[in-house]
N, C-alpha and C positions, 0 to 999 in steps of 0.2 A: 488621384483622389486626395482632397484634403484632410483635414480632424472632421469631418462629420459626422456627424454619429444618427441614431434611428434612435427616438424616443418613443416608448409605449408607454401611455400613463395606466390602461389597464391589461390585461391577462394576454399573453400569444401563444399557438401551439401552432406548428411548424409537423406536417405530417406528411412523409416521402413513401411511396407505393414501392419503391425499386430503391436502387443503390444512392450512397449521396457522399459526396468525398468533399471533405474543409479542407483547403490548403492555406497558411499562411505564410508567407516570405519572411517573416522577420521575427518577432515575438506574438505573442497571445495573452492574455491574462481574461479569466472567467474567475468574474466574485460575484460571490449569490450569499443576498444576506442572512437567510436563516437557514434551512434544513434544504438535501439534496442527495439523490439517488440516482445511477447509473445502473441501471437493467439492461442487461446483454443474455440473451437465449442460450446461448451456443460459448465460443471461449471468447475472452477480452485480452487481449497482449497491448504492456505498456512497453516501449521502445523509448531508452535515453539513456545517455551515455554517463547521467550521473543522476540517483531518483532520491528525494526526501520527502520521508513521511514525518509530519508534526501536528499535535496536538494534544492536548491538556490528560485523554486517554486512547490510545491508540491499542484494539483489539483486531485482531488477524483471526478470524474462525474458519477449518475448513469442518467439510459434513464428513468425509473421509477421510484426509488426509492434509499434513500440509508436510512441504519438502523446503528447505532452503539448502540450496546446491550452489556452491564457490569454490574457489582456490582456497583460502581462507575465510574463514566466520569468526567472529567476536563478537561477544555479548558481555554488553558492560552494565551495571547498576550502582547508583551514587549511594542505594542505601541498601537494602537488604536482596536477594535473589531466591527465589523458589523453584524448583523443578517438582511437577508433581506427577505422580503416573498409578492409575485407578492397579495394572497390571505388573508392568513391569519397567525399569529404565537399564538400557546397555548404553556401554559407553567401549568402546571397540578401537586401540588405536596402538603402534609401537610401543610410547611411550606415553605412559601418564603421570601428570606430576600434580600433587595436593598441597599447596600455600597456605599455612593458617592454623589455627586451632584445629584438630579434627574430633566432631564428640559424636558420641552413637549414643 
């Protein structure tokens, strides 16, 4: 197959009764010019060996919970950082160490 491409000049909906599996051999890129959602019933798993999120405001909400589990974590901020907790906040480890001014 060559560069040919499938032009739609108005609307398409693509609707599968059963399973439906994309394979691409090589790269992929999906650009959607305005607004866009991904509804998954059940669980959605992203698999790569290396993943970036960017954007002008990036908000992570869970209704329960959310977990971030590594070898190591870093969280960095160029300007100020906030930890807020309606209850309580632990912080649980061998060693801890406080860089800075400390004010209460």
């Amino acid at each position: 197959m060559g560069n040919d491409a499938l032009h739609v000049a108005g609307n398409v909906k693509v609707v599968v009764d059963g399973a439906a599996d994309i394979s691409v051999a090589k790269s992929a890129t999906v650009k959607i010019g305005e607004n866009a959602t991904v509804d998954v019933g059940q669980t959605a798993s992203l698999k790569a060996k290396t993943v970036n999120v960017t954007g002008d405001d990036v908000t992570v909400r869970g209704a329960k919970s959310i977990k971030a589990i590594s070898r190591s974590i870093n969280i960095r901020s160029s300007g100020s950082a906030t930890v807020r907790a309606s209850s309580s906040v632990t912080i649980q480890a061998p060693k801890i160490n406080l860089r800075g001014k400390v004010s209460m």
